[in-house]
C-alpha positions as CSV (number, residue, x, y, z in Angstrom):
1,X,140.5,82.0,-70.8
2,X,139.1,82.7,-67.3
3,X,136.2,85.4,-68.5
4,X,134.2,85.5,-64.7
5,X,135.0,87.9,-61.7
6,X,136.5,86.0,-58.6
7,X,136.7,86.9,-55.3
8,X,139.8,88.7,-55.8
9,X,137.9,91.5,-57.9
10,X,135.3,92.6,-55.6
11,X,135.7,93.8,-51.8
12,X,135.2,90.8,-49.4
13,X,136.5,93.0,-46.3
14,X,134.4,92.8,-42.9
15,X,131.2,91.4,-45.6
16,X,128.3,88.8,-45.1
17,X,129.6,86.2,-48.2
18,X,127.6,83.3,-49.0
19,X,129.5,80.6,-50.7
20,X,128.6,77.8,-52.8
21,X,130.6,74.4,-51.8
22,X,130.2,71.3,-52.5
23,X,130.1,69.2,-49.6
24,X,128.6,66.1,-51.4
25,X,130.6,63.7,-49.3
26,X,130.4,60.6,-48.3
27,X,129.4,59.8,-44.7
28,X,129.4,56.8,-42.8
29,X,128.0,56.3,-38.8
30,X,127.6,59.8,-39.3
31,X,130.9,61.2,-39.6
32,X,133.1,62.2,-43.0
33,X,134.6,59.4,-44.7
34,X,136.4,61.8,-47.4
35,X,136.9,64.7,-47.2
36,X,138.5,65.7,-50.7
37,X,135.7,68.1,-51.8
38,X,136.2,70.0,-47.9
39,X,139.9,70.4,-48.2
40,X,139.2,71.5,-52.3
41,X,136.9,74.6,-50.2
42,X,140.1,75.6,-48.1
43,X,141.7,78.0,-50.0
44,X,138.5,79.7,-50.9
45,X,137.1,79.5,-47.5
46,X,140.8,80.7,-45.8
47,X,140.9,83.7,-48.3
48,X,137.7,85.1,-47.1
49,X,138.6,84.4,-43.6
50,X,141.5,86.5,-43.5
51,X,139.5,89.7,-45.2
52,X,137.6,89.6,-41.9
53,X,134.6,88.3,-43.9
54,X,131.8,86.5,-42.0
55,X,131.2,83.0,-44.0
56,X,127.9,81.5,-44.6
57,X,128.5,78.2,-46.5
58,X,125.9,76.3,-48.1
59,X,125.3,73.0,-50.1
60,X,123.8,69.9,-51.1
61,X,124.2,66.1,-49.4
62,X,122.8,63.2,-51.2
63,X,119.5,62.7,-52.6
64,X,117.3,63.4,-50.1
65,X,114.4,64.2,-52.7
66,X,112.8,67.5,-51.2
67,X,112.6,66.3,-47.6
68,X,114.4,66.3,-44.1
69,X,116.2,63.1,-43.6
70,X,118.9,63.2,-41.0
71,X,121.4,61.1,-42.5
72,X,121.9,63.7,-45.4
73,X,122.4,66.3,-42.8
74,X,125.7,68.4,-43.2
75,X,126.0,69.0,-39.6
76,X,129.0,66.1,-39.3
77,X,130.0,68.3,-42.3
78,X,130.1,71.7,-40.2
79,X,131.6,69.8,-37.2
80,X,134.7,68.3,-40.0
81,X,135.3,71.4,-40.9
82,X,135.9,72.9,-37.6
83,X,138.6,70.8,-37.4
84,X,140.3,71.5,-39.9
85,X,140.0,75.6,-39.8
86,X,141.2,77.6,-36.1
87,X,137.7,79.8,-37.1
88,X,134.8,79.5,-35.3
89,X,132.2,77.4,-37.1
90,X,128.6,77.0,-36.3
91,X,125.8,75.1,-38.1
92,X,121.9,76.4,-39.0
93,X,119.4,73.9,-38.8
94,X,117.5,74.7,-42.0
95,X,119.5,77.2,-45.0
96,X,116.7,79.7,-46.0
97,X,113.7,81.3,-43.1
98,X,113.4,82.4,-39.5
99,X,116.7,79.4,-37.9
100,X,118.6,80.2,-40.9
101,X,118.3,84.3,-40.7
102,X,118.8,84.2,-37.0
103,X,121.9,82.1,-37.1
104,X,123.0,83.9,-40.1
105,X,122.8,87.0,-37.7
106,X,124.7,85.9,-35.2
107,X,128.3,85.1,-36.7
108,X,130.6,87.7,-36.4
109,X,133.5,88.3,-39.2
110,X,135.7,86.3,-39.2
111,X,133.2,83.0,-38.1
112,X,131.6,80.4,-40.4
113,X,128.4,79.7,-40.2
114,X,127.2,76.0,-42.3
115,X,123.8,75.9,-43.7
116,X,121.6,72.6,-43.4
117,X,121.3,70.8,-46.9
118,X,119.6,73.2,-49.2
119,X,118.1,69.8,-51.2
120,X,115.8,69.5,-48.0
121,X,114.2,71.6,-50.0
122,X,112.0,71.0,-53.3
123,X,112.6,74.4,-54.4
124,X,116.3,74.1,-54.5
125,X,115.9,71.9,-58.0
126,X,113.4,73.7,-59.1
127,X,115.5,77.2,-59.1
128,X,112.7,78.8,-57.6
129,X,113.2,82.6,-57.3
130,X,111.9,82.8,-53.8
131,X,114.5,80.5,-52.3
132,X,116.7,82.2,-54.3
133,X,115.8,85.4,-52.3
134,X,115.6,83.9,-49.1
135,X,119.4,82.7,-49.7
136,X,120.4,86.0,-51.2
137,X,118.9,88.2,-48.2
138,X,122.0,86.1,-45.8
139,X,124.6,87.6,-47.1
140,X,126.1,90.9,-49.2
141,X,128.4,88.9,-51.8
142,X,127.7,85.5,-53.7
143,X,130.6,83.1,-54.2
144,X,130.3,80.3,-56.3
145,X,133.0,77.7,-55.7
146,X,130.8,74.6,-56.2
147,X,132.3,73.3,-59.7
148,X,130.8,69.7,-58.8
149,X,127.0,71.4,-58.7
150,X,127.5,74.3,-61.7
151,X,125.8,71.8,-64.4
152,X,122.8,72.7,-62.6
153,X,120.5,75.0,-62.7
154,X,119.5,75.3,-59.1
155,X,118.0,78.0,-56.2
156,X,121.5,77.9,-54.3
157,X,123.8,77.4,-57.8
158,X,122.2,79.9,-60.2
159,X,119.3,81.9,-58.8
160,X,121.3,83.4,-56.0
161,X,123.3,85.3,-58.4
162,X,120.4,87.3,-60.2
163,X,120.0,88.8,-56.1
164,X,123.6,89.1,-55.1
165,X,127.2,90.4,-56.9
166,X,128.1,86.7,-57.8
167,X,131.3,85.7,-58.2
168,X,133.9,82.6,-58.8
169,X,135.9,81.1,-56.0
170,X,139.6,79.5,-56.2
171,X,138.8,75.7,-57.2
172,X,136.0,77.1,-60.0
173,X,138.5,78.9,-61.2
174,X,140.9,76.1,-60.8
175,X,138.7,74.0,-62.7
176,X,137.3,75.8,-65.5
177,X,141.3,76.8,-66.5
178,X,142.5,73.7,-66.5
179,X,139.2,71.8,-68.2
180,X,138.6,75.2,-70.4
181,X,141.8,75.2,-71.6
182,X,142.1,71.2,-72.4
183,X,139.0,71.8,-74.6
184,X,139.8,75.2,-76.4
185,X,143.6,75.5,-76.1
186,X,145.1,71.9,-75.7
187,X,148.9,71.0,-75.7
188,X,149.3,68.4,-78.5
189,X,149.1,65.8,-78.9
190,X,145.8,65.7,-76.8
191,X,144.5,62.5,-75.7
192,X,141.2,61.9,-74.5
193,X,140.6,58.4,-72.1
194,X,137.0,58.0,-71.6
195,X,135.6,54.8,-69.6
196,X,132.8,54.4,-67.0
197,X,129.9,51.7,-68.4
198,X,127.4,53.7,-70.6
199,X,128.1,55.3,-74.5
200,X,125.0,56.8,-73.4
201,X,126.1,59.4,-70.9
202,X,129.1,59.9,-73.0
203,X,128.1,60.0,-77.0
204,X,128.5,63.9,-77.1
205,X,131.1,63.9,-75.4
206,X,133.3,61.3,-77.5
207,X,131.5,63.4,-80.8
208,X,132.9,67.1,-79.2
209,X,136.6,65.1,-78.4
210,X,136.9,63.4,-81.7
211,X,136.9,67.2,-83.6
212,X,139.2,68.5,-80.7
213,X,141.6,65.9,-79.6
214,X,144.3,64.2,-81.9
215,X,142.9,60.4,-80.2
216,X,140.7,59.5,-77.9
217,X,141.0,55.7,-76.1
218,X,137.7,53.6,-75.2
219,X,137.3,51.5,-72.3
220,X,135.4,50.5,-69.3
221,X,132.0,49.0,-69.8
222,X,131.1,50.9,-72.8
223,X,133.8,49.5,-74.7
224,X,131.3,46.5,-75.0
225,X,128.7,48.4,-77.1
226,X,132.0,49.0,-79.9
227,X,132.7,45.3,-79.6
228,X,128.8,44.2,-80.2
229,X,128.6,46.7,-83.1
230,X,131.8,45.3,-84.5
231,X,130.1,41.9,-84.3
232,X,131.8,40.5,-81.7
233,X,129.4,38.0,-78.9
234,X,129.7,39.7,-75.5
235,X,127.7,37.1,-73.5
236,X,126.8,38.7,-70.0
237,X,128.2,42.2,-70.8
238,X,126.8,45.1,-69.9
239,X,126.0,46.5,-73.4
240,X,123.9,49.1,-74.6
241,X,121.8,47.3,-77.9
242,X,120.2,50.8,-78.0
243,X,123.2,52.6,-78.9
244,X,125.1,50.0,-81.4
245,X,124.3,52.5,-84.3
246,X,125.5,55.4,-82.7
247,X,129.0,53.1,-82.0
248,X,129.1,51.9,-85.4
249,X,129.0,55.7,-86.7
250,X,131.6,57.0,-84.3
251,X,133.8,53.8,-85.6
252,X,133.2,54.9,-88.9
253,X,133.9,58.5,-88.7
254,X,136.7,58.3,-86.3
255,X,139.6,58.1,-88.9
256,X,141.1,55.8,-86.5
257,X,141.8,58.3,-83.8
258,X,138.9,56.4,-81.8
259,X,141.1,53.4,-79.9
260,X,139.1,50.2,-78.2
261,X,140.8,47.9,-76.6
262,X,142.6,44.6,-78.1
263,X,142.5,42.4,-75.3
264,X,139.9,41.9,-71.9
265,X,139.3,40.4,-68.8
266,X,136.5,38.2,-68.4
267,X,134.9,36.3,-65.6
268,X,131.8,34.0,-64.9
269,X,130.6,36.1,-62.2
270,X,129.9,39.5,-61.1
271,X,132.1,39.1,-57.9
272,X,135.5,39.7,-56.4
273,X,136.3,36.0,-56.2
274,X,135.3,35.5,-59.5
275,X,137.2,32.9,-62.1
276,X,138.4,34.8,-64.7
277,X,141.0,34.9,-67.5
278,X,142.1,37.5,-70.0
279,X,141.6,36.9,-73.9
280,X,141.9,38.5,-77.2
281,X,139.1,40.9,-78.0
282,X,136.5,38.6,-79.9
283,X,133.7,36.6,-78.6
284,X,132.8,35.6,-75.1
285,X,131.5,32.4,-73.7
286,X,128.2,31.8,-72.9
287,X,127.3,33.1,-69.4
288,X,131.1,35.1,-69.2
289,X,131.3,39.0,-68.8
290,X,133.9,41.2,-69.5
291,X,135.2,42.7,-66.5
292,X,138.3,45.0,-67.2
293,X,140.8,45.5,-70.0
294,X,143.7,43.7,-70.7
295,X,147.9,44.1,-70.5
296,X,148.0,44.7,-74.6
297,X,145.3,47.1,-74.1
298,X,146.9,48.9,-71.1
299,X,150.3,48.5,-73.2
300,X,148.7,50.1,-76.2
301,X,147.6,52.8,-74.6
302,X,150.4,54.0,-73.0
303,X,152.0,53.8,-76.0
304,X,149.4,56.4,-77.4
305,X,150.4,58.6,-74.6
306,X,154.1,58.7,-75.2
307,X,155.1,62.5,-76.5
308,X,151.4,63.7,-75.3
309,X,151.2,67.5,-74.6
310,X,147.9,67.2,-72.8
311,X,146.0,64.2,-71.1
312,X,141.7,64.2,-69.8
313,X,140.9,61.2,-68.5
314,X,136.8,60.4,-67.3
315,X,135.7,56.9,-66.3
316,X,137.3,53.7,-65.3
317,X,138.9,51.1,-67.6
318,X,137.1,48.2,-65.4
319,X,135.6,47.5,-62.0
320,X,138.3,48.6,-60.3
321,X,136.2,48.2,-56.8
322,X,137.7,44.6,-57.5
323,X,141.0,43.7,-57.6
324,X,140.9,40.8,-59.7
325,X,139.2,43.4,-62.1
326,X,141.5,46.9,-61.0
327,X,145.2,46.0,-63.0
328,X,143.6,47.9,-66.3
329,X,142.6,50.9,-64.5
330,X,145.7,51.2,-62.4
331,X,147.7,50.2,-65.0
332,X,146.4,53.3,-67.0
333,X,147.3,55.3,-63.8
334,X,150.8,54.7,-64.3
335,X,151.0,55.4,-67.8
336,X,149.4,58.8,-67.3
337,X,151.0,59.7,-64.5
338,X,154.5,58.8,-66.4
339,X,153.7,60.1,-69.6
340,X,155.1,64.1,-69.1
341,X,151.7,65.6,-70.4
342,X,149.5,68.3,-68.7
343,X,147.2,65.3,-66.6
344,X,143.7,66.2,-65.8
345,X,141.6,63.1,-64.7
346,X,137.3,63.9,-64.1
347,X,136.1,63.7,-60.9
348,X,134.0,59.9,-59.6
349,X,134.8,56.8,-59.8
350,X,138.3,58.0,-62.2
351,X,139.7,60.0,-59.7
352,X,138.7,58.0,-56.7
353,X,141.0,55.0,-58.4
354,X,143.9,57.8,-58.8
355,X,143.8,58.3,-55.1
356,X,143.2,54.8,-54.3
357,X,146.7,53.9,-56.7
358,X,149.1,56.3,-54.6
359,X,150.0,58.5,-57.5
360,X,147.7,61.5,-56.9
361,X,150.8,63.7,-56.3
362,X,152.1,62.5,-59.8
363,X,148.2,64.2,-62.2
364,X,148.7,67.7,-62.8
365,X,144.6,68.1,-61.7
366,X,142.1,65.8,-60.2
367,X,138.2,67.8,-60.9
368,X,136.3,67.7,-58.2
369,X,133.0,67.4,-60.2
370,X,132.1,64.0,-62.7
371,X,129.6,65.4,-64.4
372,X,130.5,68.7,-64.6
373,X,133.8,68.1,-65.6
374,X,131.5,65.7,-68.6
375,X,129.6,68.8,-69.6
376,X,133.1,71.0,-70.0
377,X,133.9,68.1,-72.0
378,X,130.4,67.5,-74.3
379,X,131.4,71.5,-75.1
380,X,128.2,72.9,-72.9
381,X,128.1,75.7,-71.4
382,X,127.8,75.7,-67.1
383,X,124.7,77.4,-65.6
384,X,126.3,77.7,-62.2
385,X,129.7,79.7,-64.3
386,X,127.2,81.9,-67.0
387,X,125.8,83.0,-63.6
388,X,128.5,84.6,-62.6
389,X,129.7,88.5,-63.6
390,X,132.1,88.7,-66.4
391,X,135.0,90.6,-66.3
């Protein structure tokens, strides 16, 4: 299944590598808050350390839009890290020109050296070769281990690779098995759970999973759009009127594998300490929203995944950030985690309420990347893996 070169099939011994991560995470007063996608980099990072290899790690933070702005800096990054490795690790104040080439120059095998946030740059999005260079000139070997970032077509994610041997690290190869293999080779029966708010963001993916998978369950916010193009009065909902066609078609031409829910949660208020009650699915009251799914939904669906072979599950079942509004989501956390299949849950706001529920140990694999792990799903092909040398 796994077509691409790792870093197992070229020499790493005593070189310069620079590695793709992503070490996207979250900060706050300027130190890590999670550090998932750092300790996902481990293995990757450990194997290259014990060939004597010196490491040169690069990466995006945040949305800093082209421009310097210290709170996207990865230097609280570079300073986690060092505690969790016994390597030395050092940080460059800017990833490509004259601070980056001298600090570059100065590890020694066996070091790491962390590159400032490559998105300080306006080249980076715009794949420009000359970045691309300036990157490539670092280091001897590319590795590209960044599954969150390979949906895009950027300087540090796809250019490098046309200057460099490029090559997969352990979680993309992690990932692409486990989602590749969901999509092309599944277990049945294969269940698909897709929630979040928008149809929008998830329309090819529901049209690629309803030829592959033997059911896919709907719920989240964009479960309102199927009940408004069922008929149903959603009140305060977030709905998307644009895309009540598109919802009426997949209704139609889902042969009843496409499962909405049967019952919700609703409250008068956008807010934790919101009244709320749970009802039938049907119409809701003037100036009520519908918040999460309901017990006969969460019960239905884990009767859909008794006997499953495989399980993907990306996006929410409610706002689970509440806990008036989380019981749908975690509910559905228990039912996959209990159901015997091969789990695989996206990465966001889906696998942030698996590690917030306690039963991480119990999902076969949590993806590190949302929307990559989307565009596995939708069927399209990853810039950041076609980059990469075949076998």
């Amino acid at each position: 299944m796994f077509n691409k070169k790792t870093i197992k099939d070229v020499d790493v011994k005593e070189q310069r590598v620079l590695v793709r991560v992503d070490f996207n995470v979250p900060l706050e007063e300027g130190a890590v808050a999670d550090d998932t996608r750092i300790q996902a980099a481990l293995p990757t990072i450990e194997y290259l350390l014990g060939k004597n290899a010196a490491v040169i790690l690069c990466s995006h933070l945040g949305r800093p839009k082209g421009e310097v702005k210290p709170e996207f800096s990865l230097r609280p990054v570079a300073e986690h890290l060092a505690a969790l490795i016994d390597n030395p690790v050092s940080f460059a104040e800017d990833c490509i020109g004259t601070k980056a080439e001298e600090a570059a120059a100065n590890i020694k095998p066996g070091e790491v050296l962390v590159l400032e946030n490559t998105r300080f740059h306006p080249d980076e999005k715009q794949n420009d070769p000359e970045m691309a260079k300036q990157l490539a000139a670092l280091a001897d070997v590319y590795v590209n281990d960044a599954f969150g970032s390979a949906h895009r077509a950027h300087a540090s994610t796809t250019g490098v690779a046309d200057y460099l041997p490029a090559v997969a690290g352990f979680l993309m190869e992690k990932e692409i098995r486990y989602l590749g293999q969901a999509i092309t080779d599944p277990s049945r029966p294969f269940v698909a759970i897709l929630g979040g708010d928008k149809i929008s963001d998830k329309i090819e993916v529901i049209r690629n999973l309803l030829e592959k998978a033997d059911m896919v369950l709907i719920g989240g916010g964009m479960a309102n759009t199927f009940f408004k193009a069922q008929g149903y009065e959603v009140a305060d909902s977030l709905v998307e009127n644009e895309a009540l066609e598109t919802a009426k078609l997949l209704l139609g031409q889902s042969d009843k594998r496409l499962r909405i829910p049967v019952d919700m949660v609703i409250a008068d208020a956008f807010a934790g300490d919101a009244n709320y009650e749970t009802l039938p699915v049907g119409d809701v009251p003037e100036g009520w929203r519908i918040l999460d799914i309901g017990p006969e939904t969460v019960k239905a669906f884990r009767e859909a995944l008794e006997g499953a072979g495989t399980v993907v599950w990306n996006g929410p079942m409610g706002v689970f950030e509440f806990p008036a509004f989380a019981k749908g989501t975690f509910g559905l956390v228990e039912a996959v985690a209990d159901c015997g299949a091969t789990t695989i849950v996206g990465g966001g706001d889906s696998a942030s309420a698996v590690r917030k529920s306690g039963l991480a140990d119990k999902i076969t694999h949590i993806s590190t990347g949302g929307g990559a792990s989307l565009e596995m799903l939708e069927g399209t092909t990853l810039p950041g893996l076609a980059a990469l040398e075949d076998r």
